[in-house]
C-alpha positions in Angstrom: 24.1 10.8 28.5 22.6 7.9 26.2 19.2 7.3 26.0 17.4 4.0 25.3 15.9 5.3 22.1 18.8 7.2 20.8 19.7 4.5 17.9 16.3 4.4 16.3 16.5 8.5 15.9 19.0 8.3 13.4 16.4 6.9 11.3 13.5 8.9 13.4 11.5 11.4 10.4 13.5 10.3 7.6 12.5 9.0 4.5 12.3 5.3 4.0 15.0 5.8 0.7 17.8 6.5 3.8 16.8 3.9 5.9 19.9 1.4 5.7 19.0 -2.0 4.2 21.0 -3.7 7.7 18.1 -1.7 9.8 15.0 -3.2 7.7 16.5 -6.8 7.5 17.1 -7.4 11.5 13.9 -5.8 11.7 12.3 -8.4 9.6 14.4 -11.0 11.3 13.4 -10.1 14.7 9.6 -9.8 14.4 9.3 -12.8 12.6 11.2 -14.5 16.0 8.8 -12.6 18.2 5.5 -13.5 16.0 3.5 -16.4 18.5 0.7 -18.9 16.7 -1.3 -18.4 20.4 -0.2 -14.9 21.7 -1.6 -13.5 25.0 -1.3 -10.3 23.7 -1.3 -8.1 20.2 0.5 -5.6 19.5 -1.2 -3.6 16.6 0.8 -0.9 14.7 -1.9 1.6 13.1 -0.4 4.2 10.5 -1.1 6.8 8.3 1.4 8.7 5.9 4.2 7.6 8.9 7.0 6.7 6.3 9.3 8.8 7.9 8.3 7.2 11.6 7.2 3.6 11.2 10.5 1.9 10.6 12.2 3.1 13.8 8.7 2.0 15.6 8.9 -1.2 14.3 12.8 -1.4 14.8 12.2 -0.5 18.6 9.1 -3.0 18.6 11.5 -5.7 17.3 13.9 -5.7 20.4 11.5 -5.6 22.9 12.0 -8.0 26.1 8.9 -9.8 27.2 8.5 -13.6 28.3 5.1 -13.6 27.3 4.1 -14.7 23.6 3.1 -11.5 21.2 1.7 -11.2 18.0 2.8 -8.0 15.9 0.2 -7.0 13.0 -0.1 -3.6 11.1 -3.3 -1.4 9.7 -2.2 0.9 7.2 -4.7 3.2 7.4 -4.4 3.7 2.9 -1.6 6.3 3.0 -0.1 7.7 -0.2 3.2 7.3 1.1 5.7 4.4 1.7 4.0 3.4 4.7 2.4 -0.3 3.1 5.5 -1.1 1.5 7.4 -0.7 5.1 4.8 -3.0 6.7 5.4 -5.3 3.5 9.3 -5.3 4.0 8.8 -5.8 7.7 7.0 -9.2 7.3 4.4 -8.8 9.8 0.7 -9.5 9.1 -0.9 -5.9 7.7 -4.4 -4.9 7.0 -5.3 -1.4 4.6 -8.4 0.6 6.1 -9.9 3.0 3.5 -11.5 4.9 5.9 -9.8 7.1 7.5 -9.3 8.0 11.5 -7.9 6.6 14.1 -11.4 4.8 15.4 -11.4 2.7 12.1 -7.9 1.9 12.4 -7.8 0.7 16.0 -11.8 -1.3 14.9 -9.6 -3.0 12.1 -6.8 -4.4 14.2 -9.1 -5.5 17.1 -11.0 -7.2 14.2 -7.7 -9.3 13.4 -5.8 -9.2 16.5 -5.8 -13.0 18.4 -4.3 -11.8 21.7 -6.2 -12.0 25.1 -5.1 -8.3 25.2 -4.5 -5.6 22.9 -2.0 -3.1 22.5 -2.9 0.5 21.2 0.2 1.4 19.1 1.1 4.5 17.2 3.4 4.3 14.5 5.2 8.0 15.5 5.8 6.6 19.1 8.9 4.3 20.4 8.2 2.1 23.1 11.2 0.8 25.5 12.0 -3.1 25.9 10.5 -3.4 29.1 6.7 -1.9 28.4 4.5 -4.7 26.8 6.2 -7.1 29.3 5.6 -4.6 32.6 1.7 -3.3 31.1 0.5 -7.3 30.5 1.7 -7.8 34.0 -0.4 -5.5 35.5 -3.4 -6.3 33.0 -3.3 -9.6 34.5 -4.0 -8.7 37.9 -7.3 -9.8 39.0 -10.1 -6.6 38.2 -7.9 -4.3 35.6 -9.6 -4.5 32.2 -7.8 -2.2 30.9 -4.1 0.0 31.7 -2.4 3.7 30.7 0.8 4.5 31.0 2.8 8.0 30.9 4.7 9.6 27.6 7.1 11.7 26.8 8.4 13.8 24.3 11.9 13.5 21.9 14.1 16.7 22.9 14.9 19.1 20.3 16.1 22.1 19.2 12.8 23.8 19.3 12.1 22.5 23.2 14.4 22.4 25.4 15.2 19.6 28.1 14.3 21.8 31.1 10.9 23.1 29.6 10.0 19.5 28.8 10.4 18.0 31.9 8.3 20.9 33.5 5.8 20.2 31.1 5.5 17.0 31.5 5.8 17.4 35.3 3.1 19.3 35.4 0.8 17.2 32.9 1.7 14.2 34.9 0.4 15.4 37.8 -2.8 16.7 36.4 -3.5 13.6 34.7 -2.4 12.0 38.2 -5.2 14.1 40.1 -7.7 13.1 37.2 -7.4 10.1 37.1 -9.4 9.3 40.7 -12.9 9.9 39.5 -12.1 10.6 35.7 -9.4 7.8 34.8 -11.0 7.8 31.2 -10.1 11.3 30.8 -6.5 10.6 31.8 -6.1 7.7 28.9 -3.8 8.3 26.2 -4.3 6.4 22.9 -0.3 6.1 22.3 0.0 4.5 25.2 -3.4 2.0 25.9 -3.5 -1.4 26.3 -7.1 -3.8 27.8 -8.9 -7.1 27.4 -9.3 -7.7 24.0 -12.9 -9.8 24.7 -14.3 -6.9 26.4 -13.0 -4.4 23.9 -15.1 -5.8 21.3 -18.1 -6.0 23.4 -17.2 -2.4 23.3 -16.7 -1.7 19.4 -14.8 1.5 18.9 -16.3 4.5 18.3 -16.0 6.2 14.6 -18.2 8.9 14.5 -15.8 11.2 16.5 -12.7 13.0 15.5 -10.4 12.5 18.5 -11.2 10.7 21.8 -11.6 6.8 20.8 -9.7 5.8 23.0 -11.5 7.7 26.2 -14.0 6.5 25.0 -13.0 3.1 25.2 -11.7 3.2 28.1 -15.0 4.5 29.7 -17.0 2.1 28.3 -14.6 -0.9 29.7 -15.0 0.3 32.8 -18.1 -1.6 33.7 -15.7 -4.7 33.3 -12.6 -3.7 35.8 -10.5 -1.1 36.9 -8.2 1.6 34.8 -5.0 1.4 35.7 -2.2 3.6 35.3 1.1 2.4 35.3 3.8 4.9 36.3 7.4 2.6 36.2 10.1 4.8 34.5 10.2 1.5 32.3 6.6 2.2 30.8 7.6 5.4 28.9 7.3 6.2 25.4 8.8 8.5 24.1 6.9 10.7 20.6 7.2 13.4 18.7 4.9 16.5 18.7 2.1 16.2 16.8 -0.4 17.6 20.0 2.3 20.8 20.5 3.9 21.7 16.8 6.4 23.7 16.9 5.2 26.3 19.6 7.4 26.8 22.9 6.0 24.5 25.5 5.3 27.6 27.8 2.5 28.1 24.7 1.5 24.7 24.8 1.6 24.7 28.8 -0.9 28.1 28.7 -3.0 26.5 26.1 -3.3 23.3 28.0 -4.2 25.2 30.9 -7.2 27.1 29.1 -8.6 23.9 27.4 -8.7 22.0 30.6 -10.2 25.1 33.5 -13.3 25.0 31.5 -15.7 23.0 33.3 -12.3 21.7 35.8 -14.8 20.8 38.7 -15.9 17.6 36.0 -12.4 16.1 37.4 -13.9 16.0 41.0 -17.0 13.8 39.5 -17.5 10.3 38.1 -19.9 10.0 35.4 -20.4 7.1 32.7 -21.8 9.4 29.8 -20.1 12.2 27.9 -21.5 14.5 25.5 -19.8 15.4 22.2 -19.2 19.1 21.4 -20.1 19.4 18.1 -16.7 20.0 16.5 -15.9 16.6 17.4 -18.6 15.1 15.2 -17.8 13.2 12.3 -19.5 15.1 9.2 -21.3 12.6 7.1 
């Protein structure tokens, strides 16, 4: 059975060196098509030390069917890899952010991004044709300042098919019963996408380690509704950088633990979190 994304994994964790020169020139030739003077919406690639990913995210970003206008920019976040000279050979507008995390790199591409609405994208994550097109159709709905959709995760030898799709089953519909009075817990920065004028009312955090994008998304609610957008056609697909290498019945078990502590904050809305300590950026 063919998948949608099964052509951009035969360049998926390689090295940029075995990337066929045919692969990086329609990708070039195809985002410069795509590339809008007045977009409604940004796309904004962050990366860091993804020069075995970013190609095949940009290759997947270049084929993408949308009928609204789209800008594509990068924000190398200063690897020491290939990564800039992939976003150089791809032609799109790019950006280098010496400090490092994820809240800076997101903060840098809001900072140049000219769409109405911006698009969270991670460079190890493939996106099918339909998702900008489907997610921008439901951010324009009257209310919605911001939307989510659902992942999942590349099949492999170490995971099999049928302990993914319980896994994912089962995180679905967690995130699913979360989501009614906690929808900012149940975001996903890999697959996040709101109103670019409110998001920088609502600069991005930098002084934690993970969670930007919760956090975010709990500060646009004051503006509209989080939706989540569950249309097979909405989603990615990623590698495992949350589970390694560890069976997803591990993973599932350690999900489990990290999310019964304090489980009754699902049945609650609040509009302030406090950080845990570990989470703190160390000046």
């Amino acid at each position: 059975m063919s998948h949608w994304y099964d052509k951009y994994l035969s360049i998926y964790g390689k090295p940029f060196k075995e990337v066929p020169q045919s692969v990086i020139d329609e990708t070039h030739n195809r985002l410069a098509a795509l590339q809008s003077p007045e977009p409604l919406a940004s796309i904004v690639v962050i990366a860091y030390n993804e020069e075995t990913h970013l190609q095949a995210c940009l290759w997947a970003i270049s084929e993408i069917q949308c009928k609204y206008p789209v800008e594509i920019i990068g924000v190398d976040n200063d690897s020491k890899d290939r990564t800039a000279e992939i976003f150089e050979k791809s032609g799109i507008p790019w950006y280098t952010e010496y400090q490092h995390s994820c809240g800076y790199a997101r903060r840098c591409g809001l900072q140049h991004a000219k769409g109405r609405f911006y698009f969270d994208v991670d460079s190890d994550t493939l996106y099918p044709p339909h998702y900008y097109e489907i997610m921008l159709e439901h951010l324009l709905k009257p209310g919605v300042s911001c939307v989510s959709a659902t992942w999942s995760y590349f099949p492999d030898e170490n995971h099999s098919k049928l302990g993914l799709k319980l896994f994912e089953m089962a995180r679905d519909l967690f995130l699913w019963i979360q989501h009614f009075k906690r929808p900012e817990l149940s975001v996903r920065g890999l697959v996040f996408a709101y109103n670019a004028d409110y998001g920088r009312q609502e600069p991005y955090r930098v002084d934690i380690i993970r969670g930007e994008d919760g956090s975010m998304a709990l500060a646009l609610k004051k503006y509209g509704k989080i939706k989540f957008v569950r249309d097979k056609r909405c989603r990615a697909i990623t590698g495992y950088g949350t589970i390694g290498n560890q069976s997803m019945w591990k993973s599932f078990i350690n999900h489990v633990k990290v999310q019964m502590k304090g489980i009754t904050r699902i049945f609650h809305k609040t509009d302030h979190y406090e950080d845990s300590e570990d989470n703190i950026v160390k000046q």
